[in-house]
NUKOLNU-852993 format. One line per 5 residues: number of its first residue (from 1); their letters; for each residue x negated, y negated, z negated of C-alpha. Coordinates in nm, 4 decimals, decimal comma, always signed. Each point is the difference from the previous one (the first is absolute). Layout:
BEGIN
NUM> A> X/Y/Z ~ ...
END
This chain:
BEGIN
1> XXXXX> +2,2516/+0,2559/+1,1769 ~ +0,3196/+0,1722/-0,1383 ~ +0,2083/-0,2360/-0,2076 ~ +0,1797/+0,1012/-0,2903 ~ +0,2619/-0,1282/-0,1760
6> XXXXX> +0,0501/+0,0287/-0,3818 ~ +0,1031/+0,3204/-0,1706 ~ -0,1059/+0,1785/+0,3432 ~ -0,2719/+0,2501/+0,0521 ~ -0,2455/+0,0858/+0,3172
11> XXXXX> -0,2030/+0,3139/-0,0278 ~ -0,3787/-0,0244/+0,0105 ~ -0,2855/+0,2274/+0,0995 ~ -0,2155/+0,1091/-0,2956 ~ -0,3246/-0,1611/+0,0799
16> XXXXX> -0,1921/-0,2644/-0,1152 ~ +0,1901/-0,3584/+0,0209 ~ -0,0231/-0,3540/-0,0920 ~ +0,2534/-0,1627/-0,1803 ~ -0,0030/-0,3837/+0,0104
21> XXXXX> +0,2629/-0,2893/-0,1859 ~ -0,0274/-0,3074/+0,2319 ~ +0,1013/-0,3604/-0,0589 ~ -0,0403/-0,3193/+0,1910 ~ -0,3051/-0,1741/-0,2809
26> XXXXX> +0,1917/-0,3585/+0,0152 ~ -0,1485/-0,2566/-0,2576 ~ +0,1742/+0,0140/-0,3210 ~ +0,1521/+0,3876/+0,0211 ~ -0,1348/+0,2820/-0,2208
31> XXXXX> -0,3229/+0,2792/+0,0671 ~ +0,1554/+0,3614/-0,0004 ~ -0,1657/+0,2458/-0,1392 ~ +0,0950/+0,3558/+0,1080 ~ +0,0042/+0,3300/-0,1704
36> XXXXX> +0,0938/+0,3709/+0,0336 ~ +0,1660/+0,2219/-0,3175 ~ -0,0408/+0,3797/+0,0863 ~ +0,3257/+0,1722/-0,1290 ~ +0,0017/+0,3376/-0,1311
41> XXXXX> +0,4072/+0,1736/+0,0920 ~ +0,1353/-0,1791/-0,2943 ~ -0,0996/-0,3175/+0,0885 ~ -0,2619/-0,0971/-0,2549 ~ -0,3816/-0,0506/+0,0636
46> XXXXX> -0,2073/+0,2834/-0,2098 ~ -0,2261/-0,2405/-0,1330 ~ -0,1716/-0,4053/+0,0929 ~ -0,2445/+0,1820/+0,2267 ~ +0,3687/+0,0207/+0,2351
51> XXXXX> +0,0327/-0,3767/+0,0630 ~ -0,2915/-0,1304/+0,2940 ~ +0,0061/-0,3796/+0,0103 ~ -0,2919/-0,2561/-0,0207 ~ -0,1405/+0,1245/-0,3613
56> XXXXX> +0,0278/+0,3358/+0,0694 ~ -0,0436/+0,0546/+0,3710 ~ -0,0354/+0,3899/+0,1010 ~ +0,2111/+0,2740/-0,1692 ~ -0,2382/+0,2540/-0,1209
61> XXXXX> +0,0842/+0,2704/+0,2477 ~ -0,0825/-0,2643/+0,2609 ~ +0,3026/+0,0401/+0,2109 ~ +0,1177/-0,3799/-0,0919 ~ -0,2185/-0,3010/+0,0024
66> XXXXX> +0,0500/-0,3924/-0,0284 ~ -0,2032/-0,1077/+0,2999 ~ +0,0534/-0,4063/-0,0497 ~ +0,1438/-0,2880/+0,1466 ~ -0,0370/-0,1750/+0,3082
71> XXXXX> -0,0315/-0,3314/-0,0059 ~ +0,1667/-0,2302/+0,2330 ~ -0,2115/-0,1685/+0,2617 ~ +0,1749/-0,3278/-0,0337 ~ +0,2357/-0,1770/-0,1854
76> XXXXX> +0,3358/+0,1500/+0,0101 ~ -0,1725/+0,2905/+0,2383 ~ +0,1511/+0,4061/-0,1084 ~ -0,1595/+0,1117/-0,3566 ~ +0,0180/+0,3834/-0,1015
81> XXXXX> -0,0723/+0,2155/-0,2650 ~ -0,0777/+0,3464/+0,0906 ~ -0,0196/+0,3569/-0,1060 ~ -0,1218/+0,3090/+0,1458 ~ +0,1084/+0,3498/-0,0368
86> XXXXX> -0,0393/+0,3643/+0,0869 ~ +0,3093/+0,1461/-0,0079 ~ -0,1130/+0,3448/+0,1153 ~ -0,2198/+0,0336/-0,3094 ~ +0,2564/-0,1513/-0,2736
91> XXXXX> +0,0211/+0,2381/-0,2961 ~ +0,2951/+0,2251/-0,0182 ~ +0,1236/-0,1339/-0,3305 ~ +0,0547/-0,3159/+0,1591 ~ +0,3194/-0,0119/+0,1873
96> XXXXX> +0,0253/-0,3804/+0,0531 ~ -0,2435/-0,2807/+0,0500 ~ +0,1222/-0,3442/-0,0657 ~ -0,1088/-0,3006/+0,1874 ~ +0,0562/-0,3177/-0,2578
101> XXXXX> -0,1451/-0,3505/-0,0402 ~ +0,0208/-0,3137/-0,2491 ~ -0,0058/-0,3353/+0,0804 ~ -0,2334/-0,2113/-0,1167 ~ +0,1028/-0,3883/-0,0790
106> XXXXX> +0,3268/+0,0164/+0,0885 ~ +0,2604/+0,2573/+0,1576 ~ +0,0694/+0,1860/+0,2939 ~ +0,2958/-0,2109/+0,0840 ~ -0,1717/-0,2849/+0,1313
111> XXXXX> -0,2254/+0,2300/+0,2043 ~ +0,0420/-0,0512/+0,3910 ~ -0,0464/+0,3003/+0,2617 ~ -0,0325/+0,2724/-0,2913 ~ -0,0176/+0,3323/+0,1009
116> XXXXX> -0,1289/+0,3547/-0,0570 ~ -0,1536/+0,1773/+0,3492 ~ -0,1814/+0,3250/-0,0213 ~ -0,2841/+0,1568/+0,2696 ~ -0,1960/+0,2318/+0,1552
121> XXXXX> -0,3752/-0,0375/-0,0679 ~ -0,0281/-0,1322/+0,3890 ~ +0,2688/-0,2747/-0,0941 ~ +0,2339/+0,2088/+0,1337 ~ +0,3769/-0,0760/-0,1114
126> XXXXX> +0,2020/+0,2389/-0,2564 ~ +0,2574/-0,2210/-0,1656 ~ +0,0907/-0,3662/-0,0319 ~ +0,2458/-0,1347/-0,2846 ~ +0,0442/-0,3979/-0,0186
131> XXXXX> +0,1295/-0,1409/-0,3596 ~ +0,2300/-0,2436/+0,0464 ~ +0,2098/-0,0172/-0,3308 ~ -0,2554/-0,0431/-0,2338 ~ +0,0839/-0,3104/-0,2814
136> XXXXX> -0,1149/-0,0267/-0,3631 ~ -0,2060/+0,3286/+0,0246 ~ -0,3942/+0,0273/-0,1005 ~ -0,0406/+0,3617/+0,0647 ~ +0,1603/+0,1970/+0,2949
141> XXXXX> +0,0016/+0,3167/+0,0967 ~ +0,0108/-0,0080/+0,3403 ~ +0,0020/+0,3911/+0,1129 ~ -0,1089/+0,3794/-0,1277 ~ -0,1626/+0,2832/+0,1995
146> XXXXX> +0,1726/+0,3255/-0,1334 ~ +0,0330/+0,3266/+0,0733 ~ +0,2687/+0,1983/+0,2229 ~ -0,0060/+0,3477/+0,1416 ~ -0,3309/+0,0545/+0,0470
151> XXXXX> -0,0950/-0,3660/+0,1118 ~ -0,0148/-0,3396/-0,1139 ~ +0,2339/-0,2719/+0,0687 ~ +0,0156/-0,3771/-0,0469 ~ +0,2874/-0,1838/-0,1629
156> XXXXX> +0,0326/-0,3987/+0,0036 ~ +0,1137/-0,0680/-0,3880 ~ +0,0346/-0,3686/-0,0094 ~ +0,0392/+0,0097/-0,3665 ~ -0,1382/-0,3261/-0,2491
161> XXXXX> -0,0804/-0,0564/-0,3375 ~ -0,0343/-0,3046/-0,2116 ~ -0,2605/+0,1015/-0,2484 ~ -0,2663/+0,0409/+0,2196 ~ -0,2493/+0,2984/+0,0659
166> XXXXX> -0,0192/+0,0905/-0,3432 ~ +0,3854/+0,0602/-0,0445 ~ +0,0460/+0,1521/+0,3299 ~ -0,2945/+0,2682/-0,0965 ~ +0,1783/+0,0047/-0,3681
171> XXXXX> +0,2880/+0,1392/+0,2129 ~ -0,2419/+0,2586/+0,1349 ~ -0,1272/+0,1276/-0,3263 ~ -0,2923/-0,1608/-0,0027 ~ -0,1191/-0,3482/-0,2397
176> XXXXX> -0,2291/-0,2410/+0,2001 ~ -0,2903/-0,1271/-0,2513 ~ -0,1631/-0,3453/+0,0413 ~ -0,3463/+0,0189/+0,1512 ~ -0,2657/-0,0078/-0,2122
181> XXXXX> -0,2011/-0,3441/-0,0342 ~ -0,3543/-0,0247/+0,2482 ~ -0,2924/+0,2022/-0,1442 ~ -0,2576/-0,2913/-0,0835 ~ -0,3551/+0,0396/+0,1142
186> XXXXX> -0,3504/-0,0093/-0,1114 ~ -0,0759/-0,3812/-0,1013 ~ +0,4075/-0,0772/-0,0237 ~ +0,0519/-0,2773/-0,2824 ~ +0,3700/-0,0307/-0,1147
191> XXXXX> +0,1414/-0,3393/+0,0979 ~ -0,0433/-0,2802/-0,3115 ~ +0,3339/-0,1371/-0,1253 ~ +0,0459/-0,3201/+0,1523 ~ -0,1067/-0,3069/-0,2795
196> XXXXX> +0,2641/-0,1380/-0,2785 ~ +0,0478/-0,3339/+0,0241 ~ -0,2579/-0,1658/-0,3386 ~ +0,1823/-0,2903/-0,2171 ~ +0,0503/-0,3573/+0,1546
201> XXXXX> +0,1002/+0,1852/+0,3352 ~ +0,2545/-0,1539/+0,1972 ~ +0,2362/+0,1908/+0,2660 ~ -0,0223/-0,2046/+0,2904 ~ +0,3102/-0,1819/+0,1235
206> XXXXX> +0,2698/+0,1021/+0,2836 ~ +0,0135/-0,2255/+0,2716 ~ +0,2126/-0,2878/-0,0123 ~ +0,3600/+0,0438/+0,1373 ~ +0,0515/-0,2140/+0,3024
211> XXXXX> +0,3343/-0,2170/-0,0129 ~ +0,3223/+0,0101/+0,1677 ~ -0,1076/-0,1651/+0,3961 ~ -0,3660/+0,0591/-0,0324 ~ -0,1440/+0,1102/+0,3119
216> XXXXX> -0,3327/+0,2171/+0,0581 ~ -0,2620/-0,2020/+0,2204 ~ -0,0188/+0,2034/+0,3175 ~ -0,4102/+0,1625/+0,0144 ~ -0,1947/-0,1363/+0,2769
221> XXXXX> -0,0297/+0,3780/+0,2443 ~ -0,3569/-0,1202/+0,1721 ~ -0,1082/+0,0922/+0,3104 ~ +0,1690/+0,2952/+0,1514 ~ -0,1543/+0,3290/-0,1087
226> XXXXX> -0,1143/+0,3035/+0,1583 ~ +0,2526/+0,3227/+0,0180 ~ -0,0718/+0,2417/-0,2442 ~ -0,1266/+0,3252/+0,1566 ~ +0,1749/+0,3115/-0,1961
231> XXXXX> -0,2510/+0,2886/-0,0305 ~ +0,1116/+0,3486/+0,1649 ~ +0,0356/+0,2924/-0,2702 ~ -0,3423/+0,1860/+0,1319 ~ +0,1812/+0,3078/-0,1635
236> XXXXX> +0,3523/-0,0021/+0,2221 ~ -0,1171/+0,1417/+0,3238 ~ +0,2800/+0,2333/+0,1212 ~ -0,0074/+0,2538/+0,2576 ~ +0,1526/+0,3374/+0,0198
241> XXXXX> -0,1320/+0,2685/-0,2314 ~ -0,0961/+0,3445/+0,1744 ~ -0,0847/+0,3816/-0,1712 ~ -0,3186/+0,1867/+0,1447 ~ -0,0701/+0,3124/-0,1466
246> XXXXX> -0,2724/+0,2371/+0,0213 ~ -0,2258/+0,2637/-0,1548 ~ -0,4082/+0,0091/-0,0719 ~ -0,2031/-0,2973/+0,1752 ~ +0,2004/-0,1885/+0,2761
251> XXXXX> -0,0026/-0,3491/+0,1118 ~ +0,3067/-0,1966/+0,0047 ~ +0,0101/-0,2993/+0,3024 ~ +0,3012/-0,2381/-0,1372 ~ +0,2766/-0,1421/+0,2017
256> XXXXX> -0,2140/-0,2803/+0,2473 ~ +0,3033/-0,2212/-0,0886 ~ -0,1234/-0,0435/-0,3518 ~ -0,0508/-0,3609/-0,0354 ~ -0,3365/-0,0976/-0,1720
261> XXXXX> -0,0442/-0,0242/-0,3777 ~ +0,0898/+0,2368/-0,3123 ~ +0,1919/+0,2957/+0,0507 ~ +0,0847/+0,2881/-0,3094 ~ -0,0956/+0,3563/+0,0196
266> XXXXX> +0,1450/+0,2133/-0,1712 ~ -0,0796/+0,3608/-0,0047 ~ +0,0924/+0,3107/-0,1500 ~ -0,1994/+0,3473/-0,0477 ~ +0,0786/+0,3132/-0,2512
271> XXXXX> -0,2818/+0,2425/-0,0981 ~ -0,2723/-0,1463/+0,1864 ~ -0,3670/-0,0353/-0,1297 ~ -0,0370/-0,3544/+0,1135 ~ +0,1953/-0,2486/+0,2204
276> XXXXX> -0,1490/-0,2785/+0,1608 ~ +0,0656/-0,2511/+0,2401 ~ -0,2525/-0,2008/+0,1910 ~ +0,0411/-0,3153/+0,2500 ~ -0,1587/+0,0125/+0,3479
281> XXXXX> -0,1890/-0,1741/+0,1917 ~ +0,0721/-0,0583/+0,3637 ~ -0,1849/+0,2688/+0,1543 ~ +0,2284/+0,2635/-0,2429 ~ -0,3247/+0,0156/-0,2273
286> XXXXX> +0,0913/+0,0206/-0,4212 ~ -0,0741/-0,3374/-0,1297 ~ +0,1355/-0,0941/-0,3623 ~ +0,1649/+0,2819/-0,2814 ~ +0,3250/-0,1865/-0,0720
291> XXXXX> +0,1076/+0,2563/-0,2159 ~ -0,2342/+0,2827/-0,2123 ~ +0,2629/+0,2265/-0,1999 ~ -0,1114/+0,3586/-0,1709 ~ +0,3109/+0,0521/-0,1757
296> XXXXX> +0,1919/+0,3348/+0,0968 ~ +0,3242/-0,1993/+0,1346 ~ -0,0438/-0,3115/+0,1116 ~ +0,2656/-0,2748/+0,0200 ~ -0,1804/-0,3084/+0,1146
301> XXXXX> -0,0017/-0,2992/+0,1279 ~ -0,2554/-0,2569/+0,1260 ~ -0,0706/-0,2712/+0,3130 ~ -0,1444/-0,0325/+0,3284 ~ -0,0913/-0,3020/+0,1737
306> XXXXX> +0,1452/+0,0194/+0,3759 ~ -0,2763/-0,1272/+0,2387 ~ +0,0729/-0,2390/+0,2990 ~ +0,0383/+0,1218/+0,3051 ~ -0,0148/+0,3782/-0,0552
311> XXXXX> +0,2422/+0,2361/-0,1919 ~ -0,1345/+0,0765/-0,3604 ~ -0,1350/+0,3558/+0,0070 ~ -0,0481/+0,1886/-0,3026 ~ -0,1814/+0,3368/-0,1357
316> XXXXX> +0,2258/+0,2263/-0,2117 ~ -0,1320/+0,2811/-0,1678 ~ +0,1496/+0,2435/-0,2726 ~ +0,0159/+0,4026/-0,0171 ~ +0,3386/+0,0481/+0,0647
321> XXXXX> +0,2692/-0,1464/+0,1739 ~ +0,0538/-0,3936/-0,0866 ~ +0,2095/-0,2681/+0,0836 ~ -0,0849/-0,3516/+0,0626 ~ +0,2198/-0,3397/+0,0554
326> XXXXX> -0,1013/-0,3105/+0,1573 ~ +0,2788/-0,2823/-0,1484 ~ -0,0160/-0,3424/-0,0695 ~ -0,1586/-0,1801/-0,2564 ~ +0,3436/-0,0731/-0,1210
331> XXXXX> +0,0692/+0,3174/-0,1166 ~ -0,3288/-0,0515/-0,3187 ~ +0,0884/-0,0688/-0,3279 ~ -0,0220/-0,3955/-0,0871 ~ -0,0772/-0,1334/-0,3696
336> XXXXX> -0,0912/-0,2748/-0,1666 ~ +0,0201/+0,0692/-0,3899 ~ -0,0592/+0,3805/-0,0163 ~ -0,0073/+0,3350/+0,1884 ~ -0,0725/+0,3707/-0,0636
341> XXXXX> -0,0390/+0,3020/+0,2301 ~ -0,1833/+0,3029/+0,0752 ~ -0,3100/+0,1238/+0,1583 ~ -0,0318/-0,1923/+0,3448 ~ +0,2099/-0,3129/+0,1002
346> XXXXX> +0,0209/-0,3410/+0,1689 ~ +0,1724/-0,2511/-0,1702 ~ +0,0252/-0,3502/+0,0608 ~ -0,0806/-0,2527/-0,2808 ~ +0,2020/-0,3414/+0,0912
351> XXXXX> -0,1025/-0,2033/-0,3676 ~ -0,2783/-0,2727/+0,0181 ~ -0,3307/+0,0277/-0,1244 ~ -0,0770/+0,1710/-0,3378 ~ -0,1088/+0,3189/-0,1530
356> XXXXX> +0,1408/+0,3610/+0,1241 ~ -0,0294/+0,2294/-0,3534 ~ -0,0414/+0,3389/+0,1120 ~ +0,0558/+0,3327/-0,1715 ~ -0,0973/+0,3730/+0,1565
361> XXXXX> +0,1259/+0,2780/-0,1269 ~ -0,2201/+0,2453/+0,2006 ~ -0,3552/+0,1808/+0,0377 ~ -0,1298/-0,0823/+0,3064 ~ -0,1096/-0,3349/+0,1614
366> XXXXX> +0,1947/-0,2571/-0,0737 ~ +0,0049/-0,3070/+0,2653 ~ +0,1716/-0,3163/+0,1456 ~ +0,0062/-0,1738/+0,2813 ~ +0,1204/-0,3231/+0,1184
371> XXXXX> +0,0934/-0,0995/+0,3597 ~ +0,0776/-0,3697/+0,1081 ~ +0,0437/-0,1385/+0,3164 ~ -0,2668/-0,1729/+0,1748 ~ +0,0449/-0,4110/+0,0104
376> XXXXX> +0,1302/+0,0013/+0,3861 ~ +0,2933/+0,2089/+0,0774 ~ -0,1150/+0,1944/+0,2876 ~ -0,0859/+0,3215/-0,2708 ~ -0,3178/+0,0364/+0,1962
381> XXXXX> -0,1609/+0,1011/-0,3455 ~ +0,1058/+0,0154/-0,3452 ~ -0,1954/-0,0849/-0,3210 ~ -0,0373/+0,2961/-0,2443 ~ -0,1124/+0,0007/-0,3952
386> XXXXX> -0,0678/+0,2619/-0,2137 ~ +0,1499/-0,0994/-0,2941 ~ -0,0867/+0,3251/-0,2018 ~ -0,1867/+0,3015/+0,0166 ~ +0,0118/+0,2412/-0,2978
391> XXXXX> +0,0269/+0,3702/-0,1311 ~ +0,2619/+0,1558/-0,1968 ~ +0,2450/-0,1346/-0,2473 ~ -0,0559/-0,3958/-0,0216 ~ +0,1233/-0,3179/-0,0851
396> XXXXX> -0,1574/-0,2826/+0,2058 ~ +0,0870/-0,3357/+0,0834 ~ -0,0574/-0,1457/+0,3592 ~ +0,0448/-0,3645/+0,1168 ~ +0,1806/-0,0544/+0,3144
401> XXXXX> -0,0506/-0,3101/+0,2142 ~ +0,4145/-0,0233/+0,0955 ~ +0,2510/+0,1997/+0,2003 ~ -0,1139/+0,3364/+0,2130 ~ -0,0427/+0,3233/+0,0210
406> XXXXX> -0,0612/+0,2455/-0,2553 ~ -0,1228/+0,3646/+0,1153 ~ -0,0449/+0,2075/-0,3282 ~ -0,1503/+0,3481/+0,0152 ~ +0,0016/+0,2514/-0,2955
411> XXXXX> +0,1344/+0,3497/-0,1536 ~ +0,2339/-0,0975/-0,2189 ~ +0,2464/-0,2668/-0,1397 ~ -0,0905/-0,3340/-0,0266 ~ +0,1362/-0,3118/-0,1001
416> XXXXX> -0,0817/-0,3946/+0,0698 ~ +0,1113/-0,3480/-0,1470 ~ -0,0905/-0,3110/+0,0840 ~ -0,1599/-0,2643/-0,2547 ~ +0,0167/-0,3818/+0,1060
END
C-alpha cells in the first residue's frame, strides 16, 4: 500500500473505493465514529444532506455512504470504521470530499495504531496515512478526496479539533442537531418516577470507617475453578471481499476459500424492473430469495449463509447491468439503541433482549428478519424469525430474543429504536 506522509498527496483512480479509520480496540480507549463532508469550491457543504456519518448514512445522490464498523475479533484485535464511495459519479458541484471522525469517550491521542487506508472494492491498496501526532483532539480530519485536472487526488490532512464532530462540521458550514429521542411503540407506558421517601423514613447509614492498622480478613478462594471460555464474535469472520458483475440472470459461484458462516451482499442495479438474488443449492438449483427488490435503482444489502464444504453459489437477476459484493460481516452496520436506513439492509443489533420499535415510511411490504447463530459453532444452520410482516407506512413493535441479525426489506426510509 502507498504510504503517505502528512500534507502529501497520491492521485487516485475515479472509481468506487472504501475508505476505512483503523485503531487497535484496547480496553479503556474511545469508539470512532467516521464521517464524510462533501465540499462545494468554496469549501462549505450546501446543506446537512452533505455530511454521511452514522445518523445520516448515504448522501442523496448516492455516491457517498457510511457502510459501518467492524468490530474487532478480540480484545485489543484492529477496529475500523468505514465508508464507501463512487468517485466517478460525485456531483460536479462538489470539488472536495472530506473524510472526518469524532471520538467517542475520550480523544484521539490515546488511540494506538490510528490510521486512515483507502481501497479498491477487491481490497486492493490506494493510499495508506498512519496518525501519529494526535493528543487532546476528539475530531480529526484525517484526509480529503478533491479534484485536480480532470481527476481526483487524495491528500493526508492530519488536522484535529477539540470540540468534537459538531465544531469540526460548524467549521464546514453545517450545525449538527441532537438525535431525536426513540419513537415509543404500541403498548409503551412512560417509566413511573421512582417513590419519595413517606415521614419516619430513615436514610440508611454509611459503613463504618475502619481504624488506623485494621486489616481485611483474607476470603476463603474454594476449590479451584474452571477457566472461563470467552465466546467468539459469530459476526467477525474476515476474508477478502471480491466484485462480480453481470447482466440479466447469472449465477455467481463464490471464492471456495470462503470460510463457513455469514457473509454480506451487497448489490447494486439502476433502471431495472426487479433485482433479486437467490441462494443455491448444491446441484446449482435456486433455493431461497435472499433479496426481492422492485425499486428502479437498487442499493442493497442483505446475507448469505456459506455452506460447508462447497463454495456458496448464488442466482442474480436484474434487467440491466448490476454489481454485486461478497464482504464480511464486518462491514454491516451494528446498533444497540437506534438505527435508520433505507429500502434493503443488514444490520446487526448487538443490545440484549427487548423491544425493536419500528417505523416504515413506504408502500409496499414491509418486513424483518432476524438471523442468529445456531447453539454449536460449526454454522451448519442458522435459526431465522420473522419478526414482522406488514404493508405500507407502519409503526410496529417487535420483540427480539438478544443479539443477531437484522435483514429489513422495504421501499422507503425507515427507522428503529430499541425499548428495554
Amino acid at each position: 500500500m502507498t504510504q503517505i506522509p502528512k500534507g502529501a498527496n497520491i492521485a487516485v483512480p475515479a472509481q468506487v473505493l472504501q475508505v476505512a479509520v483503523a485503531w487497535q480496540a484496547v480496553p479503556g480507549t474511545p469508539d470512532v465514529d467516521v464521517s464524510a463532508l462533501l465540499l462545494d469550491a468554496g469549501g462549505r457543504v450546501r446543506g446537512d444532506a452533505d455530511l454521511v456519518f452514522y445518523n445520516h448514512v448515504e448522501h442523496p445522490s448516492g455516491t457517498v455512504r457510511h457502510l459501518g464498523k467492524s468490530a474487532p475479533g478480540a480484545p485489543g484485535g484492529a477496529a475500523a470504521d468505514w465508508l464507501w464511495l463512487d468517485l466517478a459519479r460525485v456531483e460536479p458541484a462538489v470539488e472536495r470530499v472530506v473524510v472526518a471522525a469524532s471520538a467517542d469517550g475520550g480523544t484521539f491521542g490515546q488511540m494506538l495504531s490510528l490510521d486512515v487506508r483507502v481501497t479498491d472494492l477487491a481490497g486492493g491498496p490506494v493510499a495508506y496515512f498512519a496518525i501519529g501526532d494526535a493528543t487532546t483532539e476528539t475530531a480529526f480530519v484525517f484526509g480529503e478526496f478533491y479534484r485536480r485536472e480532470g481527476g481526483w487526488r487524495f491528500r493526508a490532512v492530519g488536522q484535529g479539533y477539540a470540540s468534537g464532530l459538531a465544531g469540526l462540521a460548524t467549521d464546514f458550514g453545517i450545525v449538527v442537531e441532537a438525535p431525536p429521542p426513540p419513537i415509543p411503540g404500541p403498548g409503551y407506558v412512560t417509566p413511573a418516577p421512582p417513590p419519595v421517601p413517606g415521614p419516619g423514613y430513615v436514610t440508611p447509614a454509611s459503613p463504618p470507617v475502619p481504624e488506623p492498622g485494621y486489616a481485611a480478613p483474607v476470603p476463603s478462594m474454594g476449590p479451584a475453578q474452571s477457566p472461563v471460555t470467552v465466546a467468539v464474535d459469530p459476526f467477525s469472520t474476515d476474508f477478502r471481499p471480491s466484485v462480480h458483475q453481470g447482466r440479466g440472470k447469472e449465477t455467481v459461484q463464490c471464492d471456495p476459500s470462503l470460510p463457513p458462516g455469514w457473509a454480506l451482499l451487497e448489490i447494486e442495479s439502476y433502471h431495472s424492473i426487479s433485482t433479486t438474488i437467490e441462494s443455491c443449492d448444491a446441484y446449482g438449483r435456486a433455493e431461497d430469495y435472499l433479496l426481492m427488490a422492485y425499486e428502479d435503482d437498487v442499493r442493497a444489502r442483505t446475507v448469505a449463509l456459506v455452506p460447508r464444504g462447497r463454495p456458496l453459489t448464488l442466482r442474480v437477476e436484474a434487467d440491466t447491468p448490476w454489481t454485486l459484493r461478497v464482504l464480511p460481516l464486518t462491514h454491516a452496520r451494528r446498533f444497540d439503541s437506534r438505527i435508520e436506513g433505507h429500502a434493503h439492509d443488514l444490520v446487526v443489533y448487538d443490545g440484549p433482549p427487548g423491544v425493536l420499535d419500528f417505523f416504515h415510511h413506504g408502500e409496499s411490504n414491509f418486513t424483518v428478519h432476524q438471523h442468529t447463530p445456531p447453539s454449536e459453532p460449526e454454522y451448519d444452520a442458522e435459526d431465522q424469525d420473522l419478526l414482522v410482516n406488514e404493508i405500507g407506512e407502519v409503526r410496529v413493535s417487535a420483540p427480539v430474543p438478544g443479539p443477531g441479525l437484522l435483514r429489513i426489506s422495504g421501499d422507503g426510509p425507515w427507522k428503529c429504536a430499541v425499548r428495554r
